[in-house]
Backbone as JSON Lines, residues from 0, in Angstrom:
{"i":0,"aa":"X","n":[48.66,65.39,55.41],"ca":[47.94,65.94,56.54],"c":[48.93,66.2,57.68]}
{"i":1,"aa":"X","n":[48.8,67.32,57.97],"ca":[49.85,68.0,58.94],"c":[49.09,67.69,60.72]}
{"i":2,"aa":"X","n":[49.88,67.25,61.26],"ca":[49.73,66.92,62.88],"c":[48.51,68.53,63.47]}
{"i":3,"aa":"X","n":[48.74,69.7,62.98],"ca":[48.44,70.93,63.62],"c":[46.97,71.15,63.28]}
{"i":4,"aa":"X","n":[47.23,70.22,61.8],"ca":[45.69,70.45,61.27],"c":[44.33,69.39,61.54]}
{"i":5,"aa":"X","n":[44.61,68.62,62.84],"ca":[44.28,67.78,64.19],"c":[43.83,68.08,64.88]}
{"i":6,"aa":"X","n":[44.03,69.18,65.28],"ca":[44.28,69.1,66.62],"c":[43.58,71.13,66.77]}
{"i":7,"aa":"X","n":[43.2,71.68,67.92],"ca":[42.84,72.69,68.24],"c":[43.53,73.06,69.7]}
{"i":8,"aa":"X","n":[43.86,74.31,70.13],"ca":[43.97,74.4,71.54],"c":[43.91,73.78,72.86]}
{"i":9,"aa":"X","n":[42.68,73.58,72.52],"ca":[41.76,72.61,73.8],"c":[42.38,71.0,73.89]}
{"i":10,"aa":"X","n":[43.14,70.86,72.6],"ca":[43.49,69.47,72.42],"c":[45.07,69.27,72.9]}
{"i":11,"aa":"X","n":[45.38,70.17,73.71],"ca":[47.17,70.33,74.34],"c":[46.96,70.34,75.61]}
{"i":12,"aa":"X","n":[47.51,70.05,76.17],"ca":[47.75,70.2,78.22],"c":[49.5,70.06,77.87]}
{"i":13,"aa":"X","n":[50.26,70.86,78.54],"ca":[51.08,71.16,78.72],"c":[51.89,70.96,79.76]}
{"i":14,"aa":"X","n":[50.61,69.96,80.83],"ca":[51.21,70.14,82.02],"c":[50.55,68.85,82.28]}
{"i":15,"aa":"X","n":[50.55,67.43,81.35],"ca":[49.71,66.15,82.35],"c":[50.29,65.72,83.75]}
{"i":16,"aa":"X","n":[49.19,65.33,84.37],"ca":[49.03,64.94,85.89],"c":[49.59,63.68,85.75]}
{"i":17,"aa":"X","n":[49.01,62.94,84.76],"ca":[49.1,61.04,84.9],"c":[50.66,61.16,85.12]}
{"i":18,"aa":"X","n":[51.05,59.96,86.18],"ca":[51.97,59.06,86.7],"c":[52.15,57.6,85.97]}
{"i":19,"aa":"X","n":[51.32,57.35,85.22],"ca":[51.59,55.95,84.76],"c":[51.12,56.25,83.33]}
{"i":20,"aa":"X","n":[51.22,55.19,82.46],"ca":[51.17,54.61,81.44],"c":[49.46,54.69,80.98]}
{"i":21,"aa":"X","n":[48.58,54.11,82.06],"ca":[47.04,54.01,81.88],"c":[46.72,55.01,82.12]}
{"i":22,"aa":"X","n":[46.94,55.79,83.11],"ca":[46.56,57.22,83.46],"c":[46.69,58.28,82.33]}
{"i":23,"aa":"X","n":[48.06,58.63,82.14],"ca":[48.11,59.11,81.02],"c":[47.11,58.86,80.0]}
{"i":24,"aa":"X","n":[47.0,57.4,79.33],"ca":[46.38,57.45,78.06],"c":[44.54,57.76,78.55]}
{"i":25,"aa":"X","n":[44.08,57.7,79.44],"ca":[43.35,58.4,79.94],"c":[42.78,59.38,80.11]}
{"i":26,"aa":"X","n":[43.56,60.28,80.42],"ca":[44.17,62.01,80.2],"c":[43.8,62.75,78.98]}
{"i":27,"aa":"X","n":[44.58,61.57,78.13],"ca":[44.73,62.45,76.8],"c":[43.82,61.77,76.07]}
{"i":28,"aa":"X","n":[42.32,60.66,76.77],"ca":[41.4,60.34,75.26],"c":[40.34,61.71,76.33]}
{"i":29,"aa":"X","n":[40.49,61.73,77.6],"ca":[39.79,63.22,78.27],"c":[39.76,64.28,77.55]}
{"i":30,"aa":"X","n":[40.83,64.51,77.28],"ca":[41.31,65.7,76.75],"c":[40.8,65.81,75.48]}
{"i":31,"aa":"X","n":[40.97,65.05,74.5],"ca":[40.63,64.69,72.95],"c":[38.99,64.58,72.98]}
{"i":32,"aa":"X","n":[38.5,63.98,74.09],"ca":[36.75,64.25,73.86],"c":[36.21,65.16,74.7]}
{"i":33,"aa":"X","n":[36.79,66.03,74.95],"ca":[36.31,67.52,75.58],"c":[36.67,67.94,74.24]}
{"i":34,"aa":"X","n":[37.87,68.57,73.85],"ca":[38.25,69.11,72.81],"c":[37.56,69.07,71.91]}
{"i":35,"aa":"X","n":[37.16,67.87,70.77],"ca":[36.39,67.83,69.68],"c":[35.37,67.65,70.11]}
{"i":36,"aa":"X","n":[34.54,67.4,71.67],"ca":[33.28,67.45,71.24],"c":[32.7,66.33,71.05]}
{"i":37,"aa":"X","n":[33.26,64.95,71.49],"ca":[32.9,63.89,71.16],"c":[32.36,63.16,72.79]}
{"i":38,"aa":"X","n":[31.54,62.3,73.1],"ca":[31.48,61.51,74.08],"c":[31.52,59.87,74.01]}
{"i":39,"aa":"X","n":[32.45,59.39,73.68],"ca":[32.47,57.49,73.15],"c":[31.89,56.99,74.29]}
{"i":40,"aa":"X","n":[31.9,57.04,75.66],"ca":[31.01,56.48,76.65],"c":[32.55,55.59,76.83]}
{"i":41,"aa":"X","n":[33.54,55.85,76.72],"ca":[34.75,54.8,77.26],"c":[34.88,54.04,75.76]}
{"i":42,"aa":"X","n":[34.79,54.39,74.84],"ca":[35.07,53.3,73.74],"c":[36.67,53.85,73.19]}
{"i":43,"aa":"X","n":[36.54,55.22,73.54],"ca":[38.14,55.2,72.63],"c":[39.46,54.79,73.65]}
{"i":44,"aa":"X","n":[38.77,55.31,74.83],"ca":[40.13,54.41,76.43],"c":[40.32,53.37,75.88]}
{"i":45,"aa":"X","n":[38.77,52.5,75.78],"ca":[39.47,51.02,75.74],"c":[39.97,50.61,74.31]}
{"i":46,"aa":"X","n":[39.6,50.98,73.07],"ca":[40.46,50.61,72.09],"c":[41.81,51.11,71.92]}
{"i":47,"aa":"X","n":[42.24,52.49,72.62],"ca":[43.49,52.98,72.37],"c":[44.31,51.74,73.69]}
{"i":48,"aa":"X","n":[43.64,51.71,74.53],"ca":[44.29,50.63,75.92],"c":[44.63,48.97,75.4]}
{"i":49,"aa":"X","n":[43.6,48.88,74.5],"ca":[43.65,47.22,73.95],"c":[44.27,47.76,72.66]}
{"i":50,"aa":"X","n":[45.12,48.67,72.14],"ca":[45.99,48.56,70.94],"c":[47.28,48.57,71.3]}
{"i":51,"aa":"X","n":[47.67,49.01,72.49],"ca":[48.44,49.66,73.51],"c":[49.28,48.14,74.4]}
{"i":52,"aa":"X","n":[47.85,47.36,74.59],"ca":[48.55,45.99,75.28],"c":[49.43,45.04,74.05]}
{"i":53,"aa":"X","n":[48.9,45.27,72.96],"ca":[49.38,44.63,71.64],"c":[50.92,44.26,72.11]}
{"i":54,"aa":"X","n":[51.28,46.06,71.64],"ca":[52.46,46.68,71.89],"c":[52.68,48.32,72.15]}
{"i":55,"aa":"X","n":[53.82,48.35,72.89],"ca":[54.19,49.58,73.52],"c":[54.59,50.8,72.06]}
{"i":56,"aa":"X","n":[53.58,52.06,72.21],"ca":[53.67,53.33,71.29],"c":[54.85,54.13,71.85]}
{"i":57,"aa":"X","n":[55.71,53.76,73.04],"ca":[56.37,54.66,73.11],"c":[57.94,54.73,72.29]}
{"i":58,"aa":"X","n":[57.99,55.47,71.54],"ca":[59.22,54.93,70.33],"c":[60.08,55.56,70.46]}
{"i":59,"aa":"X","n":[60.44,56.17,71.77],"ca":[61.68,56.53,72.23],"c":[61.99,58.18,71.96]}
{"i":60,"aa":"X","n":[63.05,58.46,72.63],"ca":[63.66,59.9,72.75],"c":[62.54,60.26,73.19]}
{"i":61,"aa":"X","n":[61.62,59.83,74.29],"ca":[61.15,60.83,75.2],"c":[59.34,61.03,74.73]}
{"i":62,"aa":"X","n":[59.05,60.02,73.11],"ca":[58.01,60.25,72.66],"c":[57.06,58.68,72.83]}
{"i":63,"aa":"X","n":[55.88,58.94,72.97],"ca":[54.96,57.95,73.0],"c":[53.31,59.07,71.99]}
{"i":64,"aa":"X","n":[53.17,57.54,70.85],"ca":[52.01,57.84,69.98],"c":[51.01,57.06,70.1]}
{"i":65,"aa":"X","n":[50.85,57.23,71.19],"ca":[49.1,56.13,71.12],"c":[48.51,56.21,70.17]}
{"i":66,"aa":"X","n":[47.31,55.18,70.14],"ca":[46.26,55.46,69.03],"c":[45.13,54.25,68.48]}
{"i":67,"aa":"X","n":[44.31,54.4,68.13],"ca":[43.35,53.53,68.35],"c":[42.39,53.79,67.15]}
{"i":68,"aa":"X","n":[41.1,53.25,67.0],"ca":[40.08,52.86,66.14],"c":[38.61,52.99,66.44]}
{"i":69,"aa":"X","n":[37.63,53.84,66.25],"ca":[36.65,53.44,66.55],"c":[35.51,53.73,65.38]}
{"i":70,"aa":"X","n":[34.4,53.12,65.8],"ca":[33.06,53.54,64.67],"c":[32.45,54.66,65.02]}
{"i":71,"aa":"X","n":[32.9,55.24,66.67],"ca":[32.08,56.59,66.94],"c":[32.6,57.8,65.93]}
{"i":72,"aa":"X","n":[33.69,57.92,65.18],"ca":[34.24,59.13,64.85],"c":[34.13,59.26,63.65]}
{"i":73,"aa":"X","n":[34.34,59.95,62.94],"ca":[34.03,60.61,61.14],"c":[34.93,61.12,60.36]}
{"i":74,"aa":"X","n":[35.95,61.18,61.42],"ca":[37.47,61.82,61.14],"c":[38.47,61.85,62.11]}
{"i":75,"aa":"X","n":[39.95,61.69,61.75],"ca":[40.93,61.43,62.44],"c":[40.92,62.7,63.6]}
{"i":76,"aa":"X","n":[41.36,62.71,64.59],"ca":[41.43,63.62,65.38],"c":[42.6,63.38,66.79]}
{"i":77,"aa":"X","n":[43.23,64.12,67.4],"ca":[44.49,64.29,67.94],"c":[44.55,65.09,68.93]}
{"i":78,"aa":"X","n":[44.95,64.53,70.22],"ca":[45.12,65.27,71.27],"c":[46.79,64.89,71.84]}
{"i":79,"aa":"X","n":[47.37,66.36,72.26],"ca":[48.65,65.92,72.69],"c":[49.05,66.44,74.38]}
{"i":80,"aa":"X","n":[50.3,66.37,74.75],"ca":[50.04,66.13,76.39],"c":[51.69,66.41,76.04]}
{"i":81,"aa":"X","n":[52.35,66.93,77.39],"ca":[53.49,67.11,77.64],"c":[53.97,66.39,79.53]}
{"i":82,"aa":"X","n":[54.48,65.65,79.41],"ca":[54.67,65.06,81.12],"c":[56.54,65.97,81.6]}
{"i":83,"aa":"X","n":[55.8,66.53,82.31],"ca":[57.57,67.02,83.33],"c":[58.0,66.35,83.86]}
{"i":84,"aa":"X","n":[57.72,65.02,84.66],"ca":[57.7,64.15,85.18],"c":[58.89,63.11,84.52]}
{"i":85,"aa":"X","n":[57.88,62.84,83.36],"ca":[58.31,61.62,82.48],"c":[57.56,60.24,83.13]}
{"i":86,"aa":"X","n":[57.06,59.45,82.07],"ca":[56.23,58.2,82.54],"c":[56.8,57.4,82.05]}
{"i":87,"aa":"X","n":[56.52,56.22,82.68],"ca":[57.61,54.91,82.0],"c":[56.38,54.4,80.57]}
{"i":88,"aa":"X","n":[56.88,54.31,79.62],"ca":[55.6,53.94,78.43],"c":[56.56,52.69,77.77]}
{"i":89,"aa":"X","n":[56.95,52.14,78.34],"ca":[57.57,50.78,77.75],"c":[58.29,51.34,76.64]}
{"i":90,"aa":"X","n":[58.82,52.42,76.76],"ca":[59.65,52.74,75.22],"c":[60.64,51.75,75.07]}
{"i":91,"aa":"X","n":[60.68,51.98,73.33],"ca":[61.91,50.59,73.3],"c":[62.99,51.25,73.38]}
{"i":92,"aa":"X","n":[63.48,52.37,73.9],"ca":[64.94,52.94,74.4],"c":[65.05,52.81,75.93]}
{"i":93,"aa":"X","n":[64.07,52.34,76.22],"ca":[63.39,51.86,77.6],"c":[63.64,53.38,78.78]}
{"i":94,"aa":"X","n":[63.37,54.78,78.07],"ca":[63.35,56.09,78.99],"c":[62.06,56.63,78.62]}
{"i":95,"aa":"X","n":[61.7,57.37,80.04],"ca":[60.75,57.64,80.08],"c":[59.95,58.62,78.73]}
{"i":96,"aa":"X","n":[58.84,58.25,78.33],"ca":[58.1,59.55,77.87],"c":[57.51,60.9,78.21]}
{"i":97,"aa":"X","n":[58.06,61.93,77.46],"ca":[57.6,63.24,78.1],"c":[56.64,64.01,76.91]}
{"i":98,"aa":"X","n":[56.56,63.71,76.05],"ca":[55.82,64.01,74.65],"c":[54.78,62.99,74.36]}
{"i":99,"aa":"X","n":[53.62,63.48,74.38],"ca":[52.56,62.14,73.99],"c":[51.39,62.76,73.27]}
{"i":100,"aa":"X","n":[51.27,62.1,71.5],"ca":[50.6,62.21,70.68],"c":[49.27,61.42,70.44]}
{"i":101,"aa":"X","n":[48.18,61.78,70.71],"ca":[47.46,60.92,70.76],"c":[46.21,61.02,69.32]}
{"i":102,"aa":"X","n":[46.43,59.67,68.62],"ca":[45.69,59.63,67.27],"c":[44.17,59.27,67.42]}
{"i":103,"aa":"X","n":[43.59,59.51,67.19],"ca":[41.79,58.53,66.73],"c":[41.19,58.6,65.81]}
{"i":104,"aa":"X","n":[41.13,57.8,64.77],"ca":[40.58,57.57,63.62],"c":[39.34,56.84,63.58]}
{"i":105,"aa":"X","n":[38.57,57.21,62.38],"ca":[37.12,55.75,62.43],"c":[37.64,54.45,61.88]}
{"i":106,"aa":"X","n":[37.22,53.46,61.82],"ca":[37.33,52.21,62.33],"c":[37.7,51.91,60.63]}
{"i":107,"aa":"X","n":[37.06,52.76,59.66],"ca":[37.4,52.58,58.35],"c":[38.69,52.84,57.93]}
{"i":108,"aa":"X","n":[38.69,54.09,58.34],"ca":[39.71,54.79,57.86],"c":[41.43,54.64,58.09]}
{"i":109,"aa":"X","n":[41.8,53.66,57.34],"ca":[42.81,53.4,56.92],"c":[44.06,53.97,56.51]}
{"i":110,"aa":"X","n":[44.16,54.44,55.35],"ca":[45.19,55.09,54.59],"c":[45.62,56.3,55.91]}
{"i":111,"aa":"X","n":[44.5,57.52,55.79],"ca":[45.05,58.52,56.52],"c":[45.34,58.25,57.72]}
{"i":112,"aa":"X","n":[44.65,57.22,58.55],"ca":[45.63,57.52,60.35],"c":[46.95,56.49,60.24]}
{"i":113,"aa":"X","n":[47.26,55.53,59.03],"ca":[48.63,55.42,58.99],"c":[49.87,56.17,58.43]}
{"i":114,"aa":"X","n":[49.17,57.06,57.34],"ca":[49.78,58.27,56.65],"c":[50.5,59.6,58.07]}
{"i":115,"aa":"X","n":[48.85,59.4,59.01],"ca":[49.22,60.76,60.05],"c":[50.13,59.6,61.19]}
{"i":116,"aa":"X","n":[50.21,58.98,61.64],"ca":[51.12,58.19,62.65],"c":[52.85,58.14,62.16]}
{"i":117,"aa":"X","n":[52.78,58.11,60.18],"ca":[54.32,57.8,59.82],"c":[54.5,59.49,59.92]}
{"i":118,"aa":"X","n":[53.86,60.48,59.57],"ca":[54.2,61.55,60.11],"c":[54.65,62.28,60.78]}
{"i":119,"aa":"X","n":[53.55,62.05,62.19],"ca":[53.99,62.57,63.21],"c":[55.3,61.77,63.72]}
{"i":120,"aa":"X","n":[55.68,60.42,63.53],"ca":[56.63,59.46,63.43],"c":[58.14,60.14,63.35]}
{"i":121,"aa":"X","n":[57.67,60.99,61.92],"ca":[59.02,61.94,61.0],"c":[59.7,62.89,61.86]}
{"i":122,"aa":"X","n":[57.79,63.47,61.96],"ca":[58.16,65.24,62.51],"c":[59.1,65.06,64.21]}
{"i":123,"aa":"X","n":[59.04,63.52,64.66],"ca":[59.26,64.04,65.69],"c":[61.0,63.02,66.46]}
{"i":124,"aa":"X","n":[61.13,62.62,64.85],"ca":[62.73,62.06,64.7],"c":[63.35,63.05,65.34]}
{"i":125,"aa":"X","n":[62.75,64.73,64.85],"ca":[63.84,66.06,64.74],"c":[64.32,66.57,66.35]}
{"i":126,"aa":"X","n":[65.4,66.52,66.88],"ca":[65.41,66.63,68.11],"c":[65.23,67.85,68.68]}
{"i":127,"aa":"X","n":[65.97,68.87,67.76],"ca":[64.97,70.33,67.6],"c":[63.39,70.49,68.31]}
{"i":128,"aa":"X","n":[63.06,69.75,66.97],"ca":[61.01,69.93,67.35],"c":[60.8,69.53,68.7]}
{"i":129,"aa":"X","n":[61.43,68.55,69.03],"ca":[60.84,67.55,70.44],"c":[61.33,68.74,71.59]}
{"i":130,"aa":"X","n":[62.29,69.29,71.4],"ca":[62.67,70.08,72.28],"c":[61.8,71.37,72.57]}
{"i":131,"aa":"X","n":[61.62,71.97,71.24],"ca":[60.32,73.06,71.1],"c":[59.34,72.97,71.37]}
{"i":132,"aa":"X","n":[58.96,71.51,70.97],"ca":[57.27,71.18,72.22],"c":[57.41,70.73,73.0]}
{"i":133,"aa":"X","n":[58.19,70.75,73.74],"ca":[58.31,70.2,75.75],"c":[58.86,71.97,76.15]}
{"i":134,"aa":"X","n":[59.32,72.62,75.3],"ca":[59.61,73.64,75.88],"c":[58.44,75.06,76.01]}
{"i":135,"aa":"X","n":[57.61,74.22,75.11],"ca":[56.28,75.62,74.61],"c":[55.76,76.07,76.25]}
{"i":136,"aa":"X","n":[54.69,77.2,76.22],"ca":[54.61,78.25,77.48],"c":[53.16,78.2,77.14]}
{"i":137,"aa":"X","n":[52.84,77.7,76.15],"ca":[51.32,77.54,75.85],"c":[50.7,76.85,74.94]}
{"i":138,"aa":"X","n":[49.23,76.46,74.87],"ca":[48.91,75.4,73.62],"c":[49.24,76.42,72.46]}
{"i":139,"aa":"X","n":[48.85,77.72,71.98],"ca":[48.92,77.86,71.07],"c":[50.61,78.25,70.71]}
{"i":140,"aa":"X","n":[51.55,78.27,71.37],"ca":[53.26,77.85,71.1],"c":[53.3,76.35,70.31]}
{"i":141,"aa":"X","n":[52.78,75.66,70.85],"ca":[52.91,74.34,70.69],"c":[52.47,73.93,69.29]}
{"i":142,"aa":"X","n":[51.2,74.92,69.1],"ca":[50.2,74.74,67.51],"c":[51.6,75.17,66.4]}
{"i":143,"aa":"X","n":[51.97,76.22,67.08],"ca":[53.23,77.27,65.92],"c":[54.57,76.65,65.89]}
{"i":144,"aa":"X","n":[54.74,75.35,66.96],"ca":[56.29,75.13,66.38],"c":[55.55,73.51,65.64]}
{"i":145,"aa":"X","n":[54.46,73.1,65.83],"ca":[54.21,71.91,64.91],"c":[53.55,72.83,63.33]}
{"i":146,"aa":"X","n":[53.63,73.85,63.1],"ca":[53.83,74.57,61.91],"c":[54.62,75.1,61.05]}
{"i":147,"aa":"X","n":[55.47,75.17,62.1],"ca":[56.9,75.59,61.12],"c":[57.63,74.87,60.25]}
């Protein structure tokens, strides 16, 4: 399962506002339940926020992968965010994040949102890619270089 095949237009901001760490992940469960269409009533904030206190998603070179669990959803689904800024996300290279992937899976579903996390994990080792999506001019740029 490919990161692009996640995710829709509506599910990119190119330009997040958030200043912090909570804000951000905020942002982008906003963004992800406008996008698909979903309303958790605050259930996916707080499970992506209480997976988040565990330990820090931000895994360096500039990327942070939140992600969380719930019983509201039926299928994995993905919203992503670009910061100009850069936010401090506790990366363990300890620099800021400017790329942020955000996962939500149902509470069952196992195999695939660890299959899509070692993924997007891969796709975004490539310093190339990371560069092509902080550099995109629009969501649908952003859909075409996580396709190539």
């Amino acid at each position: 399962m490919n990161l692009s095949d996640l995710l829709n237009e509506d599910a990119i901001s190119l330009s997040l506002k958030a200043r912090d760490k909570e804000s951000s992940i905020k942002e982008l469960v906003q963004l992800l339940e406008s996008a698909h269409h979903v309303d958790t009533k605050g259930e996916i904030l707080s499970k992506v926020l209480q997976r988040e206190s565990m330990m820090s998603t931000g895994i360096g070179n500039g990327v942070a992968i939140p992600h969380g669990k719930t019983r509201l959803l039926d299928q994995l689904v993905a919203a992503c965010g670009v910061s100009r800024a850069g936010i401090d996300f506790d990366s363990m290279d300890g620099e800021p994040a400017t790329l942020f992937i955000l996962l939500v899976s149902p509470e069952n579903l196992r195999g695939p949102h660890v299959k899509a996390l070692a993924n997007v994990s891969r796709l975004l080792k490539e310093e190339s890619v990371r560069d092509a999506l902080r550099a995109s001019e629009s969501p649908a740029g952003f859909l075409a270089t996580l396709r190539e």
